[in-house]
C-alpha positions as CSV (number, residue, x, y, z in Angstrom):
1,X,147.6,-173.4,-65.0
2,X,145.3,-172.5,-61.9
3,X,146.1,-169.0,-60.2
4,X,144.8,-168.2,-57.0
5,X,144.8,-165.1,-55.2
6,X,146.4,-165.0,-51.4
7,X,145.0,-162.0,-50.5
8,X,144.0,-157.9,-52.1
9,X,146.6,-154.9,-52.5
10,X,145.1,-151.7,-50.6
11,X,146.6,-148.0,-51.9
12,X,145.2,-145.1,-51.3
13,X,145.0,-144.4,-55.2
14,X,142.4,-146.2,-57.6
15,X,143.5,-145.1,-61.1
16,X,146.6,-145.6,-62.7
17,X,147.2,-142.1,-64.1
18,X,147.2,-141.1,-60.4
19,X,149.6,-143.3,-59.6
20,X,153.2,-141.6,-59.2
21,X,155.9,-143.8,-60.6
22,X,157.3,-144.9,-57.5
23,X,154.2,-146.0,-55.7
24,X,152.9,-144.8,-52.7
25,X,152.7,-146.4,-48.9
26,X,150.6,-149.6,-49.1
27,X,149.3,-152.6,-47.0
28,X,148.8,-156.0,-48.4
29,X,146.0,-157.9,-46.3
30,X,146.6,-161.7,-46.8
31,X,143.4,-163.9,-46.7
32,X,143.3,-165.8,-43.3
33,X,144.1,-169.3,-44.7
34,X,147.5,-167.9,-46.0
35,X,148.8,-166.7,-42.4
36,X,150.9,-169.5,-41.9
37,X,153.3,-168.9,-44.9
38,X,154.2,-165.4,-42.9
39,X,156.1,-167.7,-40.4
40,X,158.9,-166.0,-39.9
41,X,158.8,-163.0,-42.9
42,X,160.3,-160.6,-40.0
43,X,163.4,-161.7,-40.8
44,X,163.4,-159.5,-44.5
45,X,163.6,-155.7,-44.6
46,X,162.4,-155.9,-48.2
47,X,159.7,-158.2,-50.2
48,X,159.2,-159.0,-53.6
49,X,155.1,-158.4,-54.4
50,X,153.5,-160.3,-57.1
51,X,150.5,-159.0,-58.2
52,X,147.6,-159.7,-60.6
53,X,146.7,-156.4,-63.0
54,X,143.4,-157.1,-63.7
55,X,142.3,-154.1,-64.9
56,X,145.0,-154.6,-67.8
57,X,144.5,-155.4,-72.0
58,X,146.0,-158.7,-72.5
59,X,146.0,-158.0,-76.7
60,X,148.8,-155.6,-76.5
61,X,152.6,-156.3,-77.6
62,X,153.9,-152.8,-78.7
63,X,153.3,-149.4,-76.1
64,X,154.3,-146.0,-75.8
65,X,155.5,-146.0,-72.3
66,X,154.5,-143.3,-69.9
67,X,157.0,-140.7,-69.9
68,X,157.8,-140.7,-74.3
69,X,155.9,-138.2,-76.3
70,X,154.0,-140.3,-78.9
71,X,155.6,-138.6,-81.9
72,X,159.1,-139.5,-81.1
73,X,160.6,-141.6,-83.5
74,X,161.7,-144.4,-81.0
75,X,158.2,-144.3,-78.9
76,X,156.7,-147.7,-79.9
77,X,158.8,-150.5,-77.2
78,X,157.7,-153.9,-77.2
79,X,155.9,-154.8,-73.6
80,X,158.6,-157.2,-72.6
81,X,161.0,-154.1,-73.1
82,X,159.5,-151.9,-70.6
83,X,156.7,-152.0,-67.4
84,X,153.8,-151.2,-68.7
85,X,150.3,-153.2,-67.3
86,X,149.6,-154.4,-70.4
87,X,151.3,-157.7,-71.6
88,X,150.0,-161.4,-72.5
89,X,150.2,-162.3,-68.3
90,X,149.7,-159.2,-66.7
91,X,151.6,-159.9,-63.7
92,X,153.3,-156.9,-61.8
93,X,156.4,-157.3,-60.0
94,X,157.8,-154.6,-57.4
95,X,160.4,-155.0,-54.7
96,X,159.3,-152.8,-51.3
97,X,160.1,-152.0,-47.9
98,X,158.6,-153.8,-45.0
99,X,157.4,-151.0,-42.4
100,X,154.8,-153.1,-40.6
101,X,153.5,-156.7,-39.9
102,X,150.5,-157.0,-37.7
103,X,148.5,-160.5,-38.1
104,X,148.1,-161.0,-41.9
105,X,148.6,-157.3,-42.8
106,X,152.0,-156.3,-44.3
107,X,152.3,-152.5,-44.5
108,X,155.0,-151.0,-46.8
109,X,156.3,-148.0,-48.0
110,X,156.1,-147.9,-51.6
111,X,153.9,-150.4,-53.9
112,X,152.6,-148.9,-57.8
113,X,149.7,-151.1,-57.1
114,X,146.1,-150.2,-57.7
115,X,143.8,-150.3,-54.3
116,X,141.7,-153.9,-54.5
117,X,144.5,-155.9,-56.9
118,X,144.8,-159.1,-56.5
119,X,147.8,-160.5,-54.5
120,X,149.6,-163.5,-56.0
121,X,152.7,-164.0,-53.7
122,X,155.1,-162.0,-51.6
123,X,158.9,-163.5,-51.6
124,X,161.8,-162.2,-49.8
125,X,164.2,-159.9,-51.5
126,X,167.9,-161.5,-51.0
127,X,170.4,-158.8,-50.5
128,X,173.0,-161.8,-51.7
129,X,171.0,-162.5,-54.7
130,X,168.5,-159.6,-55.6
131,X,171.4,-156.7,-56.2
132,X,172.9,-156.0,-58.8
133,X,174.4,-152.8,-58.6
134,X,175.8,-152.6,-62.1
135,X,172.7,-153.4,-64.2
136,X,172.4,-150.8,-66.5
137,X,169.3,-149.1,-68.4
138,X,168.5,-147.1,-71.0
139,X,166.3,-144.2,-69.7
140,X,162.4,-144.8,-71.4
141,X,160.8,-141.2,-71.1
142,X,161.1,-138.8,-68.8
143,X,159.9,-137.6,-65.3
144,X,156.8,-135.5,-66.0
145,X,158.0,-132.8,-63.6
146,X,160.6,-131.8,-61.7
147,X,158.7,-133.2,-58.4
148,X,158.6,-136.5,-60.0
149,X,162.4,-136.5,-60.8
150,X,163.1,-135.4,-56.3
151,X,160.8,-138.4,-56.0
152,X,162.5,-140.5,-58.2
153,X,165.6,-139.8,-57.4
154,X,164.6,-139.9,-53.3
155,X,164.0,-143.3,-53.5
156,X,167.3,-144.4,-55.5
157,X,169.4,-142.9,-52.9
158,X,167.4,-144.3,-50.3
159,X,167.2,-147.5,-51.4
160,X,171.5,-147.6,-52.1
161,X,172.2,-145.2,-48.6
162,X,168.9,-146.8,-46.4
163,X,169.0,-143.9,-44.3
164,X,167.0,-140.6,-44.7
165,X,169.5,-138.0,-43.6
166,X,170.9,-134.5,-44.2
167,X,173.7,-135.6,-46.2
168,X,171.1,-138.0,-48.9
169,X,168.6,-134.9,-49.2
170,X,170.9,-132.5,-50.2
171,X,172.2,-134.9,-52.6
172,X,169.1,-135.3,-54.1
173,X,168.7,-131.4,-54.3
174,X,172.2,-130.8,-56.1
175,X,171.5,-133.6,-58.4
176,X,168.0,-132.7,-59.5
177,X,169.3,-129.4,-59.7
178,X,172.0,-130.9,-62.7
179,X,169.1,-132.8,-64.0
180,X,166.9,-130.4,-64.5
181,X,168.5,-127.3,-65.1
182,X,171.3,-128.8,-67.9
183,X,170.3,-132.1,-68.9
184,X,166.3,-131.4,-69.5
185,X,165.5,-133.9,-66.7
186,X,167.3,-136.5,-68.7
187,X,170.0,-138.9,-67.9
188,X,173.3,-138.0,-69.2
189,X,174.8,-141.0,-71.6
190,X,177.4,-141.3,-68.9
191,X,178.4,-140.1,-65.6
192,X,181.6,-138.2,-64.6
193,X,181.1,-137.3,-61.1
194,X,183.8,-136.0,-58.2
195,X,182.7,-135.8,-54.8
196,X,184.1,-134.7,-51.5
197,X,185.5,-137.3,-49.9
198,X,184.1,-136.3,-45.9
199,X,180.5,-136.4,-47.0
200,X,179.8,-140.0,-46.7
201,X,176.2,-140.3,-46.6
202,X,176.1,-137.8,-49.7
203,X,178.6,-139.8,-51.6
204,X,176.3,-142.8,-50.8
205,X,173.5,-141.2,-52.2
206,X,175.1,-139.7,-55.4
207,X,176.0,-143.5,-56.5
208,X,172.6,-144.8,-56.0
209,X,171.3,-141.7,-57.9
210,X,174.0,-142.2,-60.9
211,X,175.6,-145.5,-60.5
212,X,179.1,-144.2,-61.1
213,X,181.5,-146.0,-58.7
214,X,185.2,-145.3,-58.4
215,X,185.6,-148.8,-59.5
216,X,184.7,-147.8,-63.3
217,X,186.5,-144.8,-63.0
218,X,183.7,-142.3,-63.4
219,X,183.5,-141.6,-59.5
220,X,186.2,-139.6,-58.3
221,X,187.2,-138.0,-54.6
222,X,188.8,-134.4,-53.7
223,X,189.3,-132.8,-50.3
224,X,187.7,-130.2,-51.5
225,X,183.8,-129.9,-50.2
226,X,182.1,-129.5,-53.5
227,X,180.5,-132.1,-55.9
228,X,181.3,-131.8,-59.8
229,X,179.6,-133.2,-62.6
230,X,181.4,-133.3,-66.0
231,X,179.3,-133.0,-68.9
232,X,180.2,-132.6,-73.0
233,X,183.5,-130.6,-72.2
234,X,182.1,-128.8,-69.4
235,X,182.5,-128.9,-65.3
236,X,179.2,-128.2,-63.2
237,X,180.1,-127.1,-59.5
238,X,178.2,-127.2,-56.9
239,X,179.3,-126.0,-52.9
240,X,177.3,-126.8,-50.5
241,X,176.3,-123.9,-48.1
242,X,176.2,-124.0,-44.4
243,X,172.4,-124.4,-44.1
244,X,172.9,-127.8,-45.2
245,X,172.6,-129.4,-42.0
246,X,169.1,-129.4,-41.1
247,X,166.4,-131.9,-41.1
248,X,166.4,-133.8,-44.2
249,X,162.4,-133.0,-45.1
250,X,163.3,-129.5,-45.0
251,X,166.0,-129.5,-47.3
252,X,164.1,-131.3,-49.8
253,X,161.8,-128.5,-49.4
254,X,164.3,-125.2,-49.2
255,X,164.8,-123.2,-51.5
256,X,168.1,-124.0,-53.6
257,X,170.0,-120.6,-52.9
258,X,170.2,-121.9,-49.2
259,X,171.5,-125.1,-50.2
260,X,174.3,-124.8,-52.2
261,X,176.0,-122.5,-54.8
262,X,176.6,-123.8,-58.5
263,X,178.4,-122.6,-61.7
264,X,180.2,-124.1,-64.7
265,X,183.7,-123.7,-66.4
């Protein structure tokens, strides 16, 4: 097996505890001789980015994943069970946003990649064959603040509503709000969710941040402009308040009191 690099990741972060979960804005800079399998690359939104970890132990099978205290009794996974660097072929695999092509430089908004890793390939990402919408995990860990959960949860609604609006961000704020305040930043084992049925591009983003879908039956609509979350017998309410309609960076930033009003029953 012979594996040759196309061209070097560069991120402005250079060790891996600094790296936040979901990457940071990146450019990949092919080497010259690959420019002719760009022909044409404009035509995808999104890439797949195959890279080599060099930096990675190669001798490892079993992890504690970032995220899992190491005294918890189910901390030990198996390396083919979660995405850690170290594995027998440390190849890492992300799926980003294109932003900008310019020669043989591919600039994107997210990659988890080290600065000066090793490119191995770049493939489209098929919106046909890529999605699968009702893939389901089992949360491994948890974010390591509540910052880390708005970012997280920022780019799941983006990546299901594509658009960064009013509506998505104060999604994201009413949901890490649930998140953090009841569940301990936590998933819940399932979703129970009723949302107002005039706030599209919040609706949007509340199924990319849960994956409930009226479908299973755990996504529910109601005139009325509030979003619910069930939870072990109880109902979370939260009524969005008129400042909700400014620009979406602010409202990630405001202060919840000005965003929305919340008790449960």
């Amino acid at each position: 097996m012979t594996l040759l690099p196309i061209g070097v990741i560069r991120s402005p972060v250079a060790r891996r505890m600094q790296m936040p979960p979901a990457g940071v804005p990146a450019r990949l800079e092919l080497f010259p001789e690959y420019a002719g399998g760009l022909l044409r690359i404009e035509k995808h939104s999104h890439v797949w980015v195959l890279a080599w970890l060099d930096g990675a132990r190669r001798d490892l099978l079993q992890v504690i994943p970032r995220g899992v205290r190491q005294e918890e009794p189910a901390a030990l996974h198996g390396v083919f069970a979660v995405r850690s660097p170290a594995r027998p072929n440390p190849i890492g695999l992300t799926v980003t946003r294109v932003v900008r092509i310019e020669g043989t430089i591919i600039e994107v908004d997210r990659l988890d990649f080290l600065d000066g890793t090793p490119l191995i390939d770049v493939k489209p990402y098929f919106a046909n064959r890529d999605l699968v919408f009702a893939a389901a995990s089992v949360q491994i860990g948890r974010p390591a603040s509540r910052e880390a959960l708005r970012d997280s949860l920022l780019h799941q609604a983006l990546n299901f509503h594509g658009e960064f609006c009013a509506g998505l961000a104060l999604a994201v704020r009413v949901v890490e709000h649930f998140r953090a305040e009841i569940l301990a930043l936590a998933d819940p084992p399932e979703w129970r969710v009723t949302v107002p049925l005039a706030r599209g591009c919040l609706v949007d983003a509340i199924m990319g941040m849960t994956r409930a879908t009226p479908g299973r039956g755990n996504l529910t609509f109601a005139a009325a402009d509030r979003v619910l979350f069930t939870h072990r017998g109880l109902a979370y309410e939260y009524e969005p308040l008129p400042h909700d309609a400014g620009e979406p960076q602010a409202l990630l930033a405001a202060p919840e009191e000005e965003l929305f009003r919340w008790q449960f029953r």
